[in-house]
C-alpha positions in Angstrom: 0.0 0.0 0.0 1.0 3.7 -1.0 0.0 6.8 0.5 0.9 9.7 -1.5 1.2 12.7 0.8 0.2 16.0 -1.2 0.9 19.9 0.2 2.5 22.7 -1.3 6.0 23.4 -1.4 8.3 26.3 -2.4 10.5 23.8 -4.4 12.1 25.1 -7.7 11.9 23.4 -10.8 15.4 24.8 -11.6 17.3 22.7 -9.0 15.4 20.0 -9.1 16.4 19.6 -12.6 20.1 20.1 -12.4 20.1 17.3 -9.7 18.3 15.3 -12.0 21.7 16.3 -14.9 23.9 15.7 -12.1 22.7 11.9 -11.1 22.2 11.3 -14.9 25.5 12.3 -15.9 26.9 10.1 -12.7 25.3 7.4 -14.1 26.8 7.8 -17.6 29.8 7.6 -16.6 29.4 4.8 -14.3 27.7 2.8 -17.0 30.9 2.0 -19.0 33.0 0.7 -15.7 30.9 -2.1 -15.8 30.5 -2.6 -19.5 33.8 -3.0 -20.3 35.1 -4.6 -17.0 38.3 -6.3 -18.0 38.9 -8.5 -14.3 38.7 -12.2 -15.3 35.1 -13.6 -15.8 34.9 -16.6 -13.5 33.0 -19.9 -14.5 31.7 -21.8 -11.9 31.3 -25.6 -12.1 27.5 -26.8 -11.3 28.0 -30.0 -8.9 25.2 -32.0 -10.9 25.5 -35.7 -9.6 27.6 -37.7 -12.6 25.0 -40.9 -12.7 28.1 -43.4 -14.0 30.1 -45.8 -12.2 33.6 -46.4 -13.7 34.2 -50.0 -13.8 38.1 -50.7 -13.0 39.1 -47.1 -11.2 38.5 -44.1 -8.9 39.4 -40.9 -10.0 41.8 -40.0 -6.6 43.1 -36.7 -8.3 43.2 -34.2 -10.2 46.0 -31.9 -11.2 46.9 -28.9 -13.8 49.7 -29.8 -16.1 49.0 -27.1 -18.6 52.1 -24.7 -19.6 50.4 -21.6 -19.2 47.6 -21.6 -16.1 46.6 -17.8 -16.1 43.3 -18.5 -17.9 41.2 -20.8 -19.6 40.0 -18.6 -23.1 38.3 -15.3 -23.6 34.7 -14.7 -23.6 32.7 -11.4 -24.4 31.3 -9.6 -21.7 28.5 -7.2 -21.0 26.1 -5.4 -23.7 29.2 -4.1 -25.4 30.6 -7.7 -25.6 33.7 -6.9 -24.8 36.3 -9.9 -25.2 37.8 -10.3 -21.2 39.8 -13.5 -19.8 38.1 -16.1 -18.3 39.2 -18.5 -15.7 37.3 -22.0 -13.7 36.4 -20.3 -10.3 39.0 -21.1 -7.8 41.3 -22.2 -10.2 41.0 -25.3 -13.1 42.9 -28.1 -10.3 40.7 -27.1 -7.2 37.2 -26.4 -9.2 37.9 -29.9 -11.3 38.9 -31.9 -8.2 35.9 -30.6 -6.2 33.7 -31.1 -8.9 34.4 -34.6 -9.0 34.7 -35.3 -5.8 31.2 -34.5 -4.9 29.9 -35.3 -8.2 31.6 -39.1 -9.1 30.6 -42.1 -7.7 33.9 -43.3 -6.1 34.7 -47.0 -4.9 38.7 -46.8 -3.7 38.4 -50.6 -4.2 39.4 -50.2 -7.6 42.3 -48.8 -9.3 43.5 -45.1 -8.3 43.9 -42.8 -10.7 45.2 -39.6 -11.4 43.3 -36.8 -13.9 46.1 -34.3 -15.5 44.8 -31.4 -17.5 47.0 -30.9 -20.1 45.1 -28.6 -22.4 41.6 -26.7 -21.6 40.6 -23.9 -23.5 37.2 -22.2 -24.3 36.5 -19.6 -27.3 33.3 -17.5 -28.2 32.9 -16.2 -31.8 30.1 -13.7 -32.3 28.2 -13.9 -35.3 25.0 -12.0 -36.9 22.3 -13.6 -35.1 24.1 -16.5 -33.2 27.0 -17.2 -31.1 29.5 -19.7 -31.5 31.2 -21.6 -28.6 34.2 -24.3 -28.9 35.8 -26.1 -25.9 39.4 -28.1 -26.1 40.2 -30.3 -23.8 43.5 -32.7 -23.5 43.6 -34.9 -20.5 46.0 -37.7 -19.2 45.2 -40.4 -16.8 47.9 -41.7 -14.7 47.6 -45.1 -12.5 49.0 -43.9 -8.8 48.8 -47.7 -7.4 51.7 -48.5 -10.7 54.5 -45.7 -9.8 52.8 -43.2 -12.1 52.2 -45.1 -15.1 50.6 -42.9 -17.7 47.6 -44.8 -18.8 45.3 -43.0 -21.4 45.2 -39.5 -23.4 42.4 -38.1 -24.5 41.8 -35.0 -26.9 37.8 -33.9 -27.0 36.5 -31.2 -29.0 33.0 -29.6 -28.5 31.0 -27.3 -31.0 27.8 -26.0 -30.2 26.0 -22.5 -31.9 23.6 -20.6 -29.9 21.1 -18.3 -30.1 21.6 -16.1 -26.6 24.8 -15.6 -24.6 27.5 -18.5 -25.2 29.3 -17.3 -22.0 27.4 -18.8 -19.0 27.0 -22.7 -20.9 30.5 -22.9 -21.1 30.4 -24.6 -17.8 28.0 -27.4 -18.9 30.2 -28.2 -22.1 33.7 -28.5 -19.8 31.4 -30.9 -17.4 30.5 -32.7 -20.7 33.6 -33.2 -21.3 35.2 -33.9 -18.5 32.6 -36.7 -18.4 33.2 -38.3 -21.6 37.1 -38.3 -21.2 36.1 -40.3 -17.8 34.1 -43.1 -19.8 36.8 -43.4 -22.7 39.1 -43.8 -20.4 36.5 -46.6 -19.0 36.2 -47.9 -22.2 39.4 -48.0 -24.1 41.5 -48.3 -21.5 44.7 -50.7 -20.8 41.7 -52.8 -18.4 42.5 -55.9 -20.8 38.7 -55.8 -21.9 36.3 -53.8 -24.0 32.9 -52.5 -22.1 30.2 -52.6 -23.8 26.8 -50.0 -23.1 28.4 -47.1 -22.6 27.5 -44.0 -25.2 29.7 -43.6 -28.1 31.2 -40.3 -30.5 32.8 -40.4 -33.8 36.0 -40.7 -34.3 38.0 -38.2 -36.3 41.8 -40.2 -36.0 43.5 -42.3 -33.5 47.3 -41.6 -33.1 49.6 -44.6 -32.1 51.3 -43.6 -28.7 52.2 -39.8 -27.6 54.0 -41.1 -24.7 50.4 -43.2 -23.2 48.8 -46.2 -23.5 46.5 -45.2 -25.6 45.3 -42.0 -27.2 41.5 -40.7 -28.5 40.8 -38.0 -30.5 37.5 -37.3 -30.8 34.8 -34.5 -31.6 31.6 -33.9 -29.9 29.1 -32.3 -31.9 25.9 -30.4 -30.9 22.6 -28.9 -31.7 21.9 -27.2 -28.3 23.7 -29.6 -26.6 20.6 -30.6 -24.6 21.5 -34.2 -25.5 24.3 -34.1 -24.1 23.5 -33.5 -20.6 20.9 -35.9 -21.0 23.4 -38.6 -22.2 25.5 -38.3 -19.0 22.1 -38.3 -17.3 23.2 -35.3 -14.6 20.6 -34.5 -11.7 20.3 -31.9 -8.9 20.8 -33.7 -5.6 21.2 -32.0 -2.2 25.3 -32.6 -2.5 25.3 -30.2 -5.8 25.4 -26.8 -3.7 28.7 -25.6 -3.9 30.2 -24.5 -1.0 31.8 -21.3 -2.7 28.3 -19.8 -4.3 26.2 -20.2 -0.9 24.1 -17.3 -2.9 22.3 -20.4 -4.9 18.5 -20.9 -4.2 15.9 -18.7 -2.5 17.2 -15.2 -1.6 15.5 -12.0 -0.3 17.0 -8.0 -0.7 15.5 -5.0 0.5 16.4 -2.0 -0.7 15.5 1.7 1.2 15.0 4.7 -1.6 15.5 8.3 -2.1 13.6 9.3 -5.4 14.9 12.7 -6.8 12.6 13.1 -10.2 10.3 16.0 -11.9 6.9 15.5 -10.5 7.9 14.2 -6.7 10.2 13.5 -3.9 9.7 10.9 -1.2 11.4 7.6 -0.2 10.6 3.9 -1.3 11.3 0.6 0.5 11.2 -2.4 -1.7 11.3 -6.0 -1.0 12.9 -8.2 -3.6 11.9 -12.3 -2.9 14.6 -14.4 -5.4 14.0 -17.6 -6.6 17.0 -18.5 -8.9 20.8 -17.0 -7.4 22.6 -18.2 -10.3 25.9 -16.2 -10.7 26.3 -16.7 -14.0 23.1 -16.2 -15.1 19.6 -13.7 -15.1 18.7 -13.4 -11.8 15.0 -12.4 -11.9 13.4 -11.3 -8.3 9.5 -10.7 -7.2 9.3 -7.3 -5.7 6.6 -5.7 -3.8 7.0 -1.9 -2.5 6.0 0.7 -0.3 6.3 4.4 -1.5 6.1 8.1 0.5 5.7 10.5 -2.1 5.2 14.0 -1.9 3.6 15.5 -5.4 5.4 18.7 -5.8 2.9 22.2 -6.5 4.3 22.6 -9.9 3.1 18.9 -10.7 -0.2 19.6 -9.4 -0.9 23.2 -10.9 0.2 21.8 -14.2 -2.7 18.4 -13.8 -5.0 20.4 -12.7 -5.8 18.2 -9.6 -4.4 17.5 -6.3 -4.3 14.5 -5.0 -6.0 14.0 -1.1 -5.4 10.7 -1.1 -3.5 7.7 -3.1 -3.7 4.3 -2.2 -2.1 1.8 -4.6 0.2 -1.3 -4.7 3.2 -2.0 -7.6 3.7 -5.8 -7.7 6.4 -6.2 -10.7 9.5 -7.9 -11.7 13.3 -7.2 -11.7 16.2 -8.7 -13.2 20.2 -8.4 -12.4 22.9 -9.1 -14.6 26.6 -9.5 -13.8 28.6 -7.0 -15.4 31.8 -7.3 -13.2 32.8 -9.3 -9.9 30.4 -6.6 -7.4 28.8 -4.6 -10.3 25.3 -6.1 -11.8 22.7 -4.6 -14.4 19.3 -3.9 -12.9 16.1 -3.8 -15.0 12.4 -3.4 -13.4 9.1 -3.9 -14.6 5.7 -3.2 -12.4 2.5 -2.3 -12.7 1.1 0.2 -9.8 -3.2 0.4 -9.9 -5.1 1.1 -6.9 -7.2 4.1 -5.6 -6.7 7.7 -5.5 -8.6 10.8 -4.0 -8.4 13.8 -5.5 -9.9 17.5 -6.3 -10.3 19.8 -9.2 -8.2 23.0 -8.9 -11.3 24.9 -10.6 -13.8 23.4 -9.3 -12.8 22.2 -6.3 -15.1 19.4 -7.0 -13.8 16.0 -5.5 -13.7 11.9 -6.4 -12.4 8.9 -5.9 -11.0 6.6 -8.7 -9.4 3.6 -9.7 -6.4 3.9 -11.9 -4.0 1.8 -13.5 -0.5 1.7 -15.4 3.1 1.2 -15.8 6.6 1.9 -14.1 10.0 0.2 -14.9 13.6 1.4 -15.0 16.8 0.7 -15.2 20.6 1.2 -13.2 23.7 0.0 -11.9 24.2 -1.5 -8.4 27.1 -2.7 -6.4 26.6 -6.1 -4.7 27.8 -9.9 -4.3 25.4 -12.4 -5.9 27.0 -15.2 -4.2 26.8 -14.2 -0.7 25.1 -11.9 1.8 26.2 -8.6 1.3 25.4 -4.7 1.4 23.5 -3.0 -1.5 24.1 0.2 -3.1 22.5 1.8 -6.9 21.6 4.3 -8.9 18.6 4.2 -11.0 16.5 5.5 -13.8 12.5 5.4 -12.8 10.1 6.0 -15.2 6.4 6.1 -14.5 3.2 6.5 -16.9 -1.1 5.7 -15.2 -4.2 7.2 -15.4 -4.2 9.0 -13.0 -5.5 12.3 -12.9 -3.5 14.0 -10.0 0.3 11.8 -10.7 0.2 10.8 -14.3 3.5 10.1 -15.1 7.3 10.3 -13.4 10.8 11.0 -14.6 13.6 10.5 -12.2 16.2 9.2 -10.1 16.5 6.7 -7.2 19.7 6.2 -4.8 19.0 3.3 -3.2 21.2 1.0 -0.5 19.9 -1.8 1.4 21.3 -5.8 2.0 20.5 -8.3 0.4 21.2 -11.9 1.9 
C-alpha cells in the first residue's frame, strides 16, 4: 500500500532539474566501468551428480599440467561484448577436483587414478544472429597404485552455436567433457577388456602412442547440446550446492529509496523475494513496494488536480545481470493500480477513482550475488497511469539496502 502525501511546497523546478543532470551524468559515466570490465570472468562448475560408475578405477586426483595456467580462453562480456579473460572459479585443479569429488561415484576398491589437464581452452565467436562456442580439452590419466604409469590420453572437441549468450553454458560443455574423457578412459583403456553400453562419439583419427597407453581423438558435436547433458544423465541432488556460491537458491533484498525526479520527492522501500541465485546467469526477483511521495505544486498546478489521497500497490518484476565481480545490471518492470482521491483546482469538486499503469527502469548496483552482502544503486524510474492527479514520473532513485 501507497499513500501519496500532497501539500504545497516552495521547491524550484530549476534545481530540481540540475540534480536530476547531475545523477544522470553520474550514471553515464558509471555505466561504462561495468561494461567494459576487463577482471577475469569466473566460471563456476554446477556440482550436478555424474550418474556413471567407472568399472576398473577411482578418480583419486586431479592436477593442472597445462604450460600456461593464467586462464582458460576469452569470452565477451557485457552489452558491449567486450572480449575479457576467463578462468574456472578457484582455479582449473581445485574447481575440477571438487567437482568430482562430490559429483563421481567413487569406490577406492578399484584402481586409483590420477586426472592431469594438459590442455583446456574455451572460445566465443560472435556472429549476426548467433554465437559460437568451442571447448578443447586434453587430458592424461595416470595409475597412482603403478608408480605413475601414464595410462590413457584423451583429446575432445565440442561445437555448439547458440542463439543467446555463449558465456554462462560454457560450464555445462567443460562438465560434458570432462565426463566423456572419464568413460573413454572406462572404455578404451589398458583394463585388458572392451565394455560394452556405454554412449559412443565419432572418431575423427586415433594416433599410435604420444608417450600413453592409448590415445583418443574425438569431436563432440551439438545442436543445443541438450542431449548431451541428458546422455550423462546429470541431476540436482542436495550434495550439488557448492560451498563457494552459498548465494544459490531462495534469496530475499530489501532496498531503502531516495527518489529525486520532476513531479515528486519521497522515499521507497522495496522487498525483492529471489527464486534463482545463479551467478552466471539472469537473476529475476519478485518485488513488492511501499512508497512516500510527496507531489510537488508545480506537478499539481500543471494536472489540474491535487491528490487528497493515493492508495495503490506495484507488484512487478526485476532482473540483475553481472557485469563485473560486485557490479550487476538492474532492470524493473511493475504495474502500480489502486485508488486515488483527489480534487479539481477549478472546481474544487472532489472523487475517488481507480487507476492503472506502468513503471520500470533501469541502473547499476554494487553487490555480491554469491553471498550476503550490502546493496548500493543508482537508477532511472520512469512512471506513466491514469491517473488524474500523478500521471506520469521521470527521475532518479539512490537506493542501499542488503541483500542476503
Amino acid at each position: 500500500m501507497v499513500k501519496v502525501v500532497f501539500f504545497w511546497q516552495s521547491n524550484h523546478v530549476q534545481t530540481r532539474g540540475f540534480l536530476c543532470f547531475l545523477l544522470i551524468t553520474l550514471l553515464i559515466q558509471l555505466l561504462p566501468a561495468g561494461l567494459f570490465a576487463q577482471s577475469p570472468t569466473p566460471i563456476p562448475l554446477r556440482r550436478e551428480l555424474i550418474e556413471y560408475r567407472p568399472q576398473h578405477f577411482y578418480i583419486a586426483k586431479v592436477t593442472d599440467g597445462r604450460v600456461k595456467k593464467d586462464n582458460i580462453g576469452t569470452v565477451y562480456n557485457g552489452m558491449a561484448n567486450r572480449p575479457n579473460a576467463a578462468d574456472l572459479h578457484g582455479g582449473v585443479e581445485k574447481s575440477l577436483h571438487e567437482l568430482l569429488r562430490w559429483t563421481l561415484p567413487r569406490d577406492s576398491s578399484k584402481v586409483p587414478v590420477e586426472m592431469e589437464i594438459r590442455h583446456l581452452l574455451i572460445r566465443e565467436t560472435l556472429e549476426t544472429f548467433t554465437e559460437f562456442a568451442e571447448l578443447e580439452l586434453m587430458v592424461a590419466f595416470y595409475d597412482l597404485s603403478n608408480e605413475r604409469k601414464q595410462l590413457y590420453l584423451s583429446r575432445l572437441k565440442i561445437d555448439e552455436r547458440l542463439n543467446v549468450d555463449v558465456t554462462s553454458s560454457h560450464e555445462r560443455r567443460i562438465r560434458t567433457a570432462v565426463v566423456q574423457a572419464i568413460k573413454d578412459l572406462d572404455e578404451e583403456g589398458p583394463w585388458g577388456k572392451q565394455l560394452v553400453g556405454l554412449p559412443k562419439t565419432d572418431s575423427l583419427a586415433v594416433a599410435p602412442a604420444d608417450s600413453a597407453a592409448h590415445i583418443s581423438v574425438k569431436s563432440i558435436t551439438a545442436d543445443g547440446l541438450s542431449a548431451g547433458t541428458t546422455e550423462f544423465a546429470a541431476v540436482t541432488t542436495p550434495l550439488s550446492a557448492n560451498k563457494d556460491d552459498q548465494g544459490l537458491g531462495l534469496g530475499f533484498m530489501l532496498l531503502g529509496s531516495r527518489q529525486i525526479a520532476t513531479n515528486s520527492t519521497g522515499w521507497i522501500g522495496t522487498a525483492y523475494l529471489f527464486f534463482n541465485q545463479d551467478p552466471s546467469d539472469w537473476q529475476v526477483p519478485f518485488a513488492i513496494g511501499f512508497e512516500q511521495l510527496v507531489i510537488s505544486d508545480e506537478a499539481a498546478i500543471r494536472n489540474g488536480w491535487a491528490p487528497l489521497e493515493m492508495r495503490y500497490r506495484m507488484p512487478g518484476l526485476a532482473a540483475f545481470r553481472k557485469l563485473d565481480e560486485l557490479v550487476h545490471l538492474g532492470l524493473f518492470l511493475n504495474v502500480p493500480f489502486g485508488v486515488e482521491r483527489t480534487v479539481n483546482l477549478t472546481t474544487f469538486q472532489g472523487i475517488e477513482r481507480n487507476f492503472i499503469g506502468v513503471s520500470g527502469g533501469m541502473g547499476l548496483y554494487f553487490m555480491s550475488n554469491t553471498a550476503a552482502s550490502l546493496v548500493a544503486g543508482l537508477r532511472l524510474h520512469m512512471m506513466s497511469t491514469n491517473s488524474l492527479s500523478y500521471p506520469r514520473e521521470l527521475g532518479l532513485r539512490v537506493e542501499a539496502g542488503f541483500r542476503f
